[in-house]
N, C-alpha and C positions, 0 to 999 in steps of 0.2 A: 585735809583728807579725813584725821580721825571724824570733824565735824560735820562732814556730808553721809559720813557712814550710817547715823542712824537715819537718815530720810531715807536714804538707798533702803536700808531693810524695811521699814514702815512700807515704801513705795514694792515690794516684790510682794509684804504680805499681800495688801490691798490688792494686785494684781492678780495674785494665787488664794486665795481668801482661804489662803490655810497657811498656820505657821510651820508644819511640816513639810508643806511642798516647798514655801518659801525658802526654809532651811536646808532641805535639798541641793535647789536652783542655786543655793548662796557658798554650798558647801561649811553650813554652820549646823551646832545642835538646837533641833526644836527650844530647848531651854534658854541657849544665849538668844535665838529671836527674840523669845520673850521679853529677858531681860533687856534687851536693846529698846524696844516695843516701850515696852513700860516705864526707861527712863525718859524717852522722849518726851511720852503722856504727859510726866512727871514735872519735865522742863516746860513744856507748853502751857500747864496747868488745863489740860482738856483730853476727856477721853474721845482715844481718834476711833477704834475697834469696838466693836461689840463681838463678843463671843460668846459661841454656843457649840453644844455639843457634838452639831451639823455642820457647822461653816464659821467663817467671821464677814463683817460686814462693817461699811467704814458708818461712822456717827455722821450728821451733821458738819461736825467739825471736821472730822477725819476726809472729809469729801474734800474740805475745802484747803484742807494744808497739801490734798493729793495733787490737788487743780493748781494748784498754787507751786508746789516743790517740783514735779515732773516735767514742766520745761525747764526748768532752770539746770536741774541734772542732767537731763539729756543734751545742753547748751554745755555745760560742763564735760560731760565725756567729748563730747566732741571737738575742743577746742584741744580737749588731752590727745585726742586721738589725732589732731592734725598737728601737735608741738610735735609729740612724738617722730611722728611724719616726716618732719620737715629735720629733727636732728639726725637723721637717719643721712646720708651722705650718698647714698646708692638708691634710695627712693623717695618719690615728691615730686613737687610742682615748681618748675623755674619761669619766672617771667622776663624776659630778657628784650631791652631795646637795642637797634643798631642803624645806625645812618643806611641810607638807599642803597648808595651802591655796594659799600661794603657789605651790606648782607644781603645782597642781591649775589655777588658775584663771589664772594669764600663763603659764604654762611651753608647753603646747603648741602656742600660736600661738609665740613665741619659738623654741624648738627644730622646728619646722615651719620657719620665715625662716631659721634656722642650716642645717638641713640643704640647703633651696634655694641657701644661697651656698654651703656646704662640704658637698658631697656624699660626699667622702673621708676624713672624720672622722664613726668613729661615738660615738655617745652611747652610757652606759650611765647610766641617771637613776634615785635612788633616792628617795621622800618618807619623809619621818617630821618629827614632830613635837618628837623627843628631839634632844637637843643629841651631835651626833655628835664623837667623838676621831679628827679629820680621817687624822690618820697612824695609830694602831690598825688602822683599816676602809680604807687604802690607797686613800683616794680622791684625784684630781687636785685637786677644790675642792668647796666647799660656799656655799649661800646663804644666809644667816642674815635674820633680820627681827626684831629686837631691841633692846633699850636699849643702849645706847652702851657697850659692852665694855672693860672694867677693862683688861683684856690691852690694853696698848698695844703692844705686839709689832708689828712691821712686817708681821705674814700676817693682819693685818686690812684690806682696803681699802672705806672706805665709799664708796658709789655714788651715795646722795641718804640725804634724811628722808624718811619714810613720816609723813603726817598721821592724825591719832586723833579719832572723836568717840563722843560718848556719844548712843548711840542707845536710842529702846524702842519698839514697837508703839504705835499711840494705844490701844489697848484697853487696857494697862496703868493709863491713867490715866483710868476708868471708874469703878476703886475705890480709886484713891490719888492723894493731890494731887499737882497736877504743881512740882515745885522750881521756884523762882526763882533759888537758888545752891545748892551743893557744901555747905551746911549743911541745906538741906531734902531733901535725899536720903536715902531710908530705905535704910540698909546692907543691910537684909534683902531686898533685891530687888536688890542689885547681883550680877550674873552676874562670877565670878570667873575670871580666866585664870591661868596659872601652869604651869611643867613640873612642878613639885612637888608637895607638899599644902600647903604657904602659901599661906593667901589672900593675893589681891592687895590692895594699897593704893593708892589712886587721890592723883595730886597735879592740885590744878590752879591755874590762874593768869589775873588779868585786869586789865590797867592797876596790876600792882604790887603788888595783892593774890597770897596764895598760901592756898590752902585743903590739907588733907589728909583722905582719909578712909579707913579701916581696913572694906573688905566683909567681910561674916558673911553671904551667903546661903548656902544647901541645896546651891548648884550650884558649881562648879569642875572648869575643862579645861586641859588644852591644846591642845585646839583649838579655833580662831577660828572658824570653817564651823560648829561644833558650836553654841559659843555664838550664834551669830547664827543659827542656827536655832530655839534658843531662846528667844533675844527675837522674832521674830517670831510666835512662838505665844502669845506673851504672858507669859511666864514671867521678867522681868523686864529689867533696863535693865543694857548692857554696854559698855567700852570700846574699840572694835573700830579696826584700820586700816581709812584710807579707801577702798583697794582691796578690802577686802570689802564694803564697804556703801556706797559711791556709786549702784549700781543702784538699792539699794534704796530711798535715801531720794531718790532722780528717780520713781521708780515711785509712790512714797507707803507702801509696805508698813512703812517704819519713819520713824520722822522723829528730828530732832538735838534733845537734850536740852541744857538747860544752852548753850544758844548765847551767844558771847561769850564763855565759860571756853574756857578750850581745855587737852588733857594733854598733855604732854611729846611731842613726836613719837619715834617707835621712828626704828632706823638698818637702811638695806637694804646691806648688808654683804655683802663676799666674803673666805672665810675658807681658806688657801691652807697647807700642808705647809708647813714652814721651809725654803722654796726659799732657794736664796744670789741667782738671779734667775726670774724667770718661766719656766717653758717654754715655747717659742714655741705649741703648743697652747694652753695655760692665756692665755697673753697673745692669740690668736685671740679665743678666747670670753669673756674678759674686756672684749673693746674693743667687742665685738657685743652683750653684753650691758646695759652701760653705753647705748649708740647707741639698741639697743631700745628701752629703758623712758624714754631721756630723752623729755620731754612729755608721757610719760601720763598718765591721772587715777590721781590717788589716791598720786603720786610728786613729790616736790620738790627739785628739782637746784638 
């Protein structure tokens, strides 16, 4: 800072082509301009000002340290003026990724309560599906909805379990028997999720027992909204979190298969750039978003 100060004042003179308006604008005395003025000269070894009785006027030189030093200042406040920005906890810019359906279906009411408390922080909200490289795509954080991530790296913070069941339309079982366990399940009707082309593999568990089973149907997503559109049509039985399908199975359009088994709950995760600490931003919507979802259906804190 001390070292940018004399270009700052060189650059108000040149601008004010007077060292007392300069020292005005600066809230300094005509004098210490000077002397600021004249060690830079001093340092440079070139006079930057011509002065006269009337005005001052930049040399030659002075043109060209002006042309020279006045982006790089104004590149400099501005970077000060967005750290600032950004340490500030109540105003700024969040960039925030989240899977399709999840922020499809809690995200708006959520960021709707966020902007009512923080009106001075804006969102910038991206969905997808695909497993995002949080620092590549420069984002503040992301939401994941996932099995319990290998990364044990500290930019994982989980938030709760998300519950899982296996749901299918009753029309389904119109021309297929309905299972009494994870071995009477036809694989060929189980609706597959995955980001990949892997089918998924279903594990489940009941009083000690563990069952596994390897799906082979026609269909595979990664999206949750997709497959549960498709069990609904009748197009087979899938493993969905409970936030997308509590509606449906209060309503009746799908009902729980396999009750009493239950699969592995996924992890509702926040997945964060290798902060050394939080940004006070990031740790805002962090704490609000925890507060949010605690007690809702389909979320287990």
């Amino acid at each position: 800072m001390k070292e940018i100060k004399p270009i700052r004042v060189f650059l108000e003179v040149a601008a004010q082509r007077s060292f007392a308006a300069a020292a005005k604008s600066l809230r300094m005395t005509p004098a210490s301009v000077t002397r600021v003025v004249a060690r830079l000269e001093q340092d440079l070894g070139q006079q930057l000002l011509l002065r006269t009785t009337r005005q001052v006027s930049l040399t030659s030189a002075g043109a060209i340290v002006a042309a020279r030093y006045r982006p790089v200042v104004e590149t400099f406040d501005q970077i000060r003026q967005e750290l600032e920005r950004d340490m500030q906890p109540h105003r700024g810019r969040l960039s925030i990724n989240a899977p399709m359906s999840f922020g499809l279906r809690l995200l708006p009411g959520l960021v709707s309560s966020f902007r009512r408390s923080y009106p001075e922080i804006d969102l910038v909200v991206r969905l997808t599906d695909r497993l995002v490289d949080i620092v590549a795509e420069e984002g503040d954080l992301a939401i994941r909805v996932s099995e319990p991530p290998r990364d044990k790296s500290p930019i994982w913070r989980k938030i709760c379990e998300v519950p899982r069941r296996v749901v299918a339309a009753k029309s389904v079982f119109d021309h297929h028997a309905r299972p009494k366990d994870p071995d009477g399940l036809d694989p060929s009707l189980c609706l597959s999720y995955g980001p990949g082309s892997e089918l998924e593999t279903w594990r489940f568990s009941r009083n000690g027992m563990k069952r596994t089973l390897k799906t082979r149907s026609g269909i595979h997503s990664n999206n949750g909204d997709f497959l549960y559109s498709m069990v609904k049509a009748g197009a087979g039985v899938a493993v969905l979190p409970d936030f997308i399908v509590a509606r449906g199975l209060k309503s009746g359009e799908v009902e729980e298969v396999l009750p009493g088994w239950s699969a592995p709950p996924l992890w509702l995760s926040l997945y964060y750039p290798p902060y050394e600490a939080l940004p006070p931003l990031v740790a805002t919507f962090t704490d609000f978003f925890e507060a949010f979802l605690a007690g809702r259906e389909g979320f287990e804190f």
